[in-house]
C-alpha positions as CSV (number, residue, x, y, z in Angstrom):
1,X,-11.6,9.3,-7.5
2,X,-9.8,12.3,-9.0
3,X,-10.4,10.0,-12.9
4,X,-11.2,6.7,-14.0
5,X,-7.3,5.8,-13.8
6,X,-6.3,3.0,-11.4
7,X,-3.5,4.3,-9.5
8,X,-2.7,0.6,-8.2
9,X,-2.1,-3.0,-10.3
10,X,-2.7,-5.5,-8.1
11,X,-1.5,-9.1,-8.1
12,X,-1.7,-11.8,-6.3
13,X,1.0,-14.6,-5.3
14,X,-0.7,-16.8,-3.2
15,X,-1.7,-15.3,0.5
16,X,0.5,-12.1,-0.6
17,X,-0.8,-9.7,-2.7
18,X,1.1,-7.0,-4.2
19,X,0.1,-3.3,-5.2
20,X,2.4,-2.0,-8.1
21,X,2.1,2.2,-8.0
22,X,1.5,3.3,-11.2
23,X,2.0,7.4,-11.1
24,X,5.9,8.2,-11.5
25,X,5.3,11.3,-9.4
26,X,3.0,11.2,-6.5
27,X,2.3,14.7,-5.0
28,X,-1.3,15.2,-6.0
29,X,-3.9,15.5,-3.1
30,X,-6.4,13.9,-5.5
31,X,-3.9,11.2,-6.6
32,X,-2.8,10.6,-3.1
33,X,-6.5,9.9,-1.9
34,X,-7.3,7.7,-4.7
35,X,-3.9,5.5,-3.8
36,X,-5.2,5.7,-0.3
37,X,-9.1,4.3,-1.4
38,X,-7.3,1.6,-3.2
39,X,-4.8,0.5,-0.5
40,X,-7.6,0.9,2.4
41,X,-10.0,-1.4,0.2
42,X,-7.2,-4.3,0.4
43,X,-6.7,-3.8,4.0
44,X,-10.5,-3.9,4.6
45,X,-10.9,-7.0,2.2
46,X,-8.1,-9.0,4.1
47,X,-7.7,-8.1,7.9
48,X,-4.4,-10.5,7.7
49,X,-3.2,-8.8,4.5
50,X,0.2,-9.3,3.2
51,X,1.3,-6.7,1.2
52,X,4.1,-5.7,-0.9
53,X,3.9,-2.3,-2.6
54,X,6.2,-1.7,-5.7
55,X,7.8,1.7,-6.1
56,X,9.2,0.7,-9.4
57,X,7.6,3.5,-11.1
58,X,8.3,6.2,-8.5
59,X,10.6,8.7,-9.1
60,X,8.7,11.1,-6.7
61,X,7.0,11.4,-3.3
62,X,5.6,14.2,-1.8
63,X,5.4,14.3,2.3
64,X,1.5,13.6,2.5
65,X,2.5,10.7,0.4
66,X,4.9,9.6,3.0
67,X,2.1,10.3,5.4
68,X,-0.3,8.1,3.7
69,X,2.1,5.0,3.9
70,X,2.6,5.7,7.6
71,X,-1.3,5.3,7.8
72,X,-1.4,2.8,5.8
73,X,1.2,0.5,7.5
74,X,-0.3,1.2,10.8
75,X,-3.7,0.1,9.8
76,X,-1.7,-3.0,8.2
77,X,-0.2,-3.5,11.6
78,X,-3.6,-2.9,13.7
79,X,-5.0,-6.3,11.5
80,X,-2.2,-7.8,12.3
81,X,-1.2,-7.9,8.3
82,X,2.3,-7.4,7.7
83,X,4.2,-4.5,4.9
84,X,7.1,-4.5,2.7
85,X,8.0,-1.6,0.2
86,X,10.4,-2.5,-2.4
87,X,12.2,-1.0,-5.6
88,X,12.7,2.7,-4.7
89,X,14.7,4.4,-5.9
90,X,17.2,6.6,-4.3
91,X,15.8,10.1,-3.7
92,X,12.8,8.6,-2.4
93,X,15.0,6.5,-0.5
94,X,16.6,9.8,0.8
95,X,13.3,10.8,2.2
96,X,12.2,7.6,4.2
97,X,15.9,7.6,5.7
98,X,16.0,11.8,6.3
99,X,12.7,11.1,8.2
100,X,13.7,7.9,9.8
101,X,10.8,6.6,8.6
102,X,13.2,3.7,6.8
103,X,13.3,2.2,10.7
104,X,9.3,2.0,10.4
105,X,9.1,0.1,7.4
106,X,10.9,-3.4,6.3
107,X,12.0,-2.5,3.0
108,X,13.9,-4.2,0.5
109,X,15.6,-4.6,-2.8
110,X,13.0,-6.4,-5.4
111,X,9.9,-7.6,-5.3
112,X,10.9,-10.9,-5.0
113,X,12.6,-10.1,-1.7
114,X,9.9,-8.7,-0.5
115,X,7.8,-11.6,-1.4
116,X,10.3,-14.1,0.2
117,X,10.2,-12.1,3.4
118,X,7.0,-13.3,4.5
């Protein structure tokens, strides 16, 4: 890891567990592998995993950030887990629609909509 600082909080509510990003701007190579450590490490500990990951704190995404979620949600997918991404904001927003990427993902308002749509 690029320093001792989590970039993921993770809870759990019930079978779904949910992944709060912590980093307001995520463009960092170093950053970006350490999200993608974290996130692989819950796929690997739960082959059915159900996650939700909060963008609450994200004001910024680069485009191997974007990439990293496309790899993540198809290893998700290749368990036969399920994704949601919730509370982004709208440039980021921008970016998952510009790249149609928005039609890849189920994403949704809060978390608690993301939670529900289980």
């Amino acid at each position: 890891m690029s320093d001792s600082k989590p970039r993921i909080q993770v809870h759990q509510a019930g079978k779904i567990t949910q992944a709060d990003l912590v980093d307001d701007v995520i463009t960092d190579e170093a950053v970006i592998r350490d999200i993608a450590d974290e996130l692989y490490r819950l796929v690997a500990h739960d082959p059915q995993l159900k996650l939700v990951i909060n963008f609450e704190k994200v004001g910024f995404l680069s485009s191997a950030a974007f990439g990293l979620l496309v790899s993540v949600g198809k290893r998700i997918r290749e368990t036969e887990g399920a994704l949601r991404l919730c509370c982004i904001c709208p440039s980021i927003m921008e970016g998952f629609v510009i790249t149609r990427l928005d039609r890849e993902f189920k994403i949704v308002g809060t978390v608690e909509e993301a939670i529900a749509s289980f």
